[in-house]
MARKE-8141 format. One line per field, with one value per residue (C-alpha): x, y, z; residue in three letters. Coordinates in steps of 0.05 Angstrom, whole numbers. Each point is the difference from the previous one (the first is absolute). Example, Ala and Ser with C-alpha at 12.3 -4.5 7.8 and 13.67 -1.06 7.14 Angstrom:
! MARKE-8141
px = c(246	27)
py = c(-90	69)
pz = c(156	-13)
rest = c(ALA	SER)
//
This chain:
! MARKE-8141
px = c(923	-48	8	20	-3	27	37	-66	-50	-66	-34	52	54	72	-21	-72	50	34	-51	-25	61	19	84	4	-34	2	6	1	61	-44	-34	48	49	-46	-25	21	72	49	52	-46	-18	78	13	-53	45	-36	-63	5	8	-45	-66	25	2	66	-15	17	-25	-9	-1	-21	33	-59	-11	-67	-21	35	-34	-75	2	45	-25	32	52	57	36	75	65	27	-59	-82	-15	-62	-50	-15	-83	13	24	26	64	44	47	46	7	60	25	55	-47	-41	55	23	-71	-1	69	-22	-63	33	-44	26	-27	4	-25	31	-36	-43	-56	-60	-41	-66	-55	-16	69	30	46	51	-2	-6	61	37	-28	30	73	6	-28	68	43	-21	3	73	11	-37	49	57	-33	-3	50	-12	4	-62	-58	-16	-26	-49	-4	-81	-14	-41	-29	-69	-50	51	25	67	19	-17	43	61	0	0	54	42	-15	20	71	15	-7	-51	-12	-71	-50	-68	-57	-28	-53	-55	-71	2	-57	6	-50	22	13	55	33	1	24	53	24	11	45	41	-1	37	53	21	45	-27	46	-11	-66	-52	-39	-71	-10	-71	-41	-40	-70	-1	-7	60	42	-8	3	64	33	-31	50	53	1	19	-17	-61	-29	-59	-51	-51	-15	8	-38	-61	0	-8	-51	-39	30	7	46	-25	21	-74	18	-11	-49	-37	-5	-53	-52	-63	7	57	-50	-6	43	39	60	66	17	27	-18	80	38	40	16	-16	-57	-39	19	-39	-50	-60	-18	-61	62	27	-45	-25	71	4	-63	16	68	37	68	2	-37	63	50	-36	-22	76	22	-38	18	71	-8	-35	60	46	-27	-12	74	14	-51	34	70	-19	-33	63	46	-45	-9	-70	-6	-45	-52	12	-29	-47	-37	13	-47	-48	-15	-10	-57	-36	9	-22	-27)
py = c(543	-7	-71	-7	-67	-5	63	42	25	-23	61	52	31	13	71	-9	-34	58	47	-49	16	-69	-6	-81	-48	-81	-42	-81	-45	-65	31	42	-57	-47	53	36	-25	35	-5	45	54	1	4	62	34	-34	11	70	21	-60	34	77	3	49	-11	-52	-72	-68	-63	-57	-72	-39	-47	12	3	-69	-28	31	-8	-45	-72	-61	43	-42	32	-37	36	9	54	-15	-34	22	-9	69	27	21	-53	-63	10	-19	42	-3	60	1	58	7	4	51	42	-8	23	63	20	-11	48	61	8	42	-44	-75	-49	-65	-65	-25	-55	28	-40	-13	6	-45	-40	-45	20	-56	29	75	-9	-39	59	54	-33	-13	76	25	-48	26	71	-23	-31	74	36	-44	1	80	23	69	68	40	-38	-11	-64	-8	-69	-30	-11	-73	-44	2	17	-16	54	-45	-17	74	37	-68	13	79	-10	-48	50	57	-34	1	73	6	75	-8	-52	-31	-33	-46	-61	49	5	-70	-24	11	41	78	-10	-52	44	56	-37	-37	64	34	-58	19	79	20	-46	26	60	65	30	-52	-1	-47	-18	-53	-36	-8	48	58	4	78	-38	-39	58	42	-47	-34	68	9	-61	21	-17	48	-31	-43	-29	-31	-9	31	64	-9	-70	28	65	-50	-38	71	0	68	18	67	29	-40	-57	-34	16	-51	52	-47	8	35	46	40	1	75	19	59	-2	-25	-68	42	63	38	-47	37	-58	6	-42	36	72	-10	-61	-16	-65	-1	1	-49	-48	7	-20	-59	-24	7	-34	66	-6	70	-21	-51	62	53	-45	-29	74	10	-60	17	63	-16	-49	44	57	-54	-17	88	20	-55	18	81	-30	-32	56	38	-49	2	-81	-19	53	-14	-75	15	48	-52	-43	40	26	-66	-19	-41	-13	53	-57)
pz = c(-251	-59	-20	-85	-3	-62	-18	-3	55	-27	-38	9	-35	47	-1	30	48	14	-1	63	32	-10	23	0	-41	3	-63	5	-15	-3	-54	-46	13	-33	-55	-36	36	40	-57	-38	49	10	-71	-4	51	60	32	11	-70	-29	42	-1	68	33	66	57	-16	38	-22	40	-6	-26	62	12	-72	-3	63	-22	-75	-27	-9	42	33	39	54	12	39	-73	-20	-28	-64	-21	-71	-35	3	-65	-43	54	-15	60	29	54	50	47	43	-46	-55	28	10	-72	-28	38	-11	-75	9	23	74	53	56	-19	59	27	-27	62	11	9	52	-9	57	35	-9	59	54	-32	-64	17	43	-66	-51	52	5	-74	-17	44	-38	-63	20	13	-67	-42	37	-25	-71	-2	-51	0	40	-32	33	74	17	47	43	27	68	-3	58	-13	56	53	39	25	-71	-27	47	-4	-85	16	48	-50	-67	50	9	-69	-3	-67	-17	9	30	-20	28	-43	11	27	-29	-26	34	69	46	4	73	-20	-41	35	56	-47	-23	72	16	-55	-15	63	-11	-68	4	-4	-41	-57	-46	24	-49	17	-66	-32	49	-26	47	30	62	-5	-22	48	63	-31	0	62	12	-39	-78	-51	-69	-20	-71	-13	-67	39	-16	-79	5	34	-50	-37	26	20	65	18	62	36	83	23	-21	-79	-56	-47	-59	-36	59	-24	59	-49	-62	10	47	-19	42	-3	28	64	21	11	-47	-49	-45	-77	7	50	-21	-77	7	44	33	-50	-62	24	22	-79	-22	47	-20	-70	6	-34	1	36	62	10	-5	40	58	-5	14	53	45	-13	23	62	20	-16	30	72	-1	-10	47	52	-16	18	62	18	-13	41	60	-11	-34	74	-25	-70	19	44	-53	-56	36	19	-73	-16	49	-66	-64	-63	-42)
rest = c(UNK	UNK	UNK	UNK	UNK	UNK	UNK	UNK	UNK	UNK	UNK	UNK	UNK	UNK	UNK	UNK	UNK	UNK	UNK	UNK	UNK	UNK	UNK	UNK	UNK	UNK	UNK	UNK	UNK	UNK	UNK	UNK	UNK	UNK	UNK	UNK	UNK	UNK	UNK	UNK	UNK	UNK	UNK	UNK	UNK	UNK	UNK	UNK	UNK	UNK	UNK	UNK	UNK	UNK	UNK	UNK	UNK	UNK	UNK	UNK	UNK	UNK	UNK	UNK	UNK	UNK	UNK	UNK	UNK	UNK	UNK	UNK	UNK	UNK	UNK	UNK	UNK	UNK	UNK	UNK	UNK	UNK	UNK	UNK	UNK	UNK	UNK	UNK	UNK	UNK	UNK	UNK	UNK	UNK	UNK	UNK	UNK	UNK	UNK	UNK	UNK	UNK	UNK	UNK	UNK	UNK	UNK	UNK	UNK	UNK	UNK	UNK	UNK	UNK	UNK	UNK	UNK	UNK	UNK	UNK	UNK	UNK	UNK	UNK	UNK	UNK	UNK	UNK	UNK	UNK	UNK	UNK	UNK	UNK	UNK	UNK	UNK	UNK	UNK	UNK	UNK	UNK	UNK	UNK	UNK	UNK	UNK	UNK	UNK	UNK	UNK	UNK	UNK	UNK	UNK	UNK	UNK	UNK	UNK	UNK	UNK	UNK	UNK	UNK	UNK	UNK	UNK	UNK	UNK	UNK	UNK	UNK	UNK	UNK	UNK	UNK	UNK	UNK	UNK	UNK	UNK	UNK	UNK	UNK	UNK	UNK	UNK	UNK	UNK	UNK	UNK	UNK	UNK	UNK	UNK	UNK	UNK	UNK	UNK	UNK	UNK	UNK	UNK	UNK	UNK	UNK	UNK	UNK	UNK	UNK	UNK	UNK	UNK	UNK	UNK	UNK	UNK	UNK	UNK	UNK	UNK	UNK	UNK	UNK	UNK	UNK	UNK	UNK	UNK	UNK	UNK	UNK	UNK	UNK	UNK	UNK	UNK	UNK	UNK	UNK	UNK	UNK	UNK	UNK	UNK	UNK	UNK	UNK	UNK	UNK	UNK	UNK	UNK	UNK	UNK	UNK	UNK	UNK	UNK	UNK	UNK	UNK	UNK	UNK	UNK	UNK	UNK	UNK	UNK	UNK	UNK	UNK	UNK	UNK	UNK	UNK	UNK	UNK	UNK	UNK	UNK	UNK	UNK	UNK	UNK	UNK	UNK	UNK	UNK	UNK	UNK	UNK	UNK	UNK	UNK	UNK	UNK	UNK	UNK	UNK	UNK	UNK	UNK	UNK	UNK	UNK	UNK	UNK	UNK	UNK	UNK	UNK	UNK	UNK	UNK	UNK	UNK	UNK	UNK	UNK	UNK	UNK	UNK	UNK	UNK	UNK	UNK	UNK	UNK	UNK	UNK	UNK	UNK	UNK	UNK	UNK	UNK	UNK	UNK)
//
């Protein structure tokens, strides 16, 4: 899912987005619900029709935001208090609450509120965070008034494998129509969460979305659905076009090098994306180093379309019981990095 933060995927328009072959994007609660306020976007006919966007959408609850941006969040059984980045207001978050501002935006998906745990974190309070995320999975499904939106419960427990697969096993009960994993990529070595993530993946019924919150690396895509997960998000591959981080089947691409000066190819040799079907590295490197607004757009294109086309080419691979190969030739194109 290409991640709108706030009702907009940085640089493009909803039909670049389609164009992508975008079908799901993610916009933030924590962030619409603070501005420009989730009794406008309702009032505007909800998020869908506030960003011109007609296909499916997912919002998340606005834990983590909470947890990695507010100022002197509390945490109580009740819900989080928390001081706004933008202005210090305070606010107070509960699950109820969270349920209420994305019934108000109009998603397709909404998620459970969870606590997000940080890493490292103790055993004592990893085990606390884990109970109190399944309580207030409990509670959002209380709070859900209507029929239109499915709502997704997290999977907690930190880098424990016992406390993964207990929360799975709890959330399971309470028969959600899809799952998450969230509290990965927080800190912890990739071996962790891979590990973390195994625990958890096989216990989450198959027939149900599973969806592994925050991840966007190639590498972690495709071993997690090597695993099992179906839906990921992550800033990554708009932050890095960004940045001149360019995303290509060897690995990534540091557009700014002098290496790409005069290069005349595209960023990767067989893309079809926009980008790489009209402009050369050498283009491109001049916009970057110029700071053109274009330079943001085009390399934006182009990493969606390579994580897009890594979750197609996987899901054809899949279909055609072919995913081992698939993985095996993933990593052997990338035997070093492009930059």
């Amino acid at each position: 899912m290409p991640v709108g933060t706030r009702g907009t995927v940085k640089s493009l328009t909803p039909e670049d987005l389609y164009a992508l072959g975008a079908e799901i994007i993610l916009a933030n609660t924590y962030h619409l619900w603070l501005r420009p306020g989730a009794e406008v976007v309702k009032a505007q006919g909800g998020l869908h029709r506030f960003m011109h966007w007609d296909r499916p959408l997912l919002t998340d609850s606005g834990g983590y935001q909470v947890f990695s941006l507010a100022q002197s969040s509390q945490v109580s059984e009740e819900g989080v208090t928390f001081q706004s980045h933008l202005d210090g207001s305070r606010h107070f978050l509960t699950p109820e609450k969270a349920i209420e501002v994305q019934e108000a935006l109009g998603a397709d998906i909404i998620m459970c509120l969870d606590e997000c745990i940080p890493y490292p974190a103790s055993d004592e309070y990893t085990r606390e965070a884990t109970e109190r995320t399944v309580r207030w999975a409990r509670r959002c499904q209380r709070a859900k008034m209507g029929t239109d939106q499915a709502l997704f419960a997290v999977v907690q427990g930190g880098t424990s494998s016992e406390l993964r697969r207990l929360c799975a096993d709890q959330l399971v009960e309470l028969d959600f129509p899809g799952y998450a994993v969230g509290g990965l990529s927080v800190g912890e070595p990739r071996e962790a969460m891979v590990a973390a993530a195994g625990a958890v993946l096989p216990r989450l019924p198959a027939e149900r979305p599973c969806y592994v919150m925050g991840l966007g690396a190639p590498e972690d895509l495709v071993d997690l659905v090597g695993l099992g997960a179906d839906m990921f998000d992550c800033v990554l591959p708009t932050r890095s076009a960004r940045t001149g981080q360019l995303f290509t089947k060897h690995g990534r691409m540091v557009i700014k090098n002098s290496r790409h000066q005069e290069e005349d190819a595209p960023i990767d040799e067989g893309c079809t994306c926009y980008t790489c079907r009209h402009y050369s590295r050498a283009y491109l490197r001049h916009l970057f180093l110029n700071k053109e607004l274009l330079a943001y757009r085009l390399n934006t294109i182009h990493n969606l379309w390579y994580f897009l086309e890594l979750m197609r080419e996987m899901r054809r691979a899949i279909a055609a019981g072919t995913f081992g190969e698939f993985r095996g030739e993933f990593y052997r194109q990338r035997g070093h990095d492009s930059g």
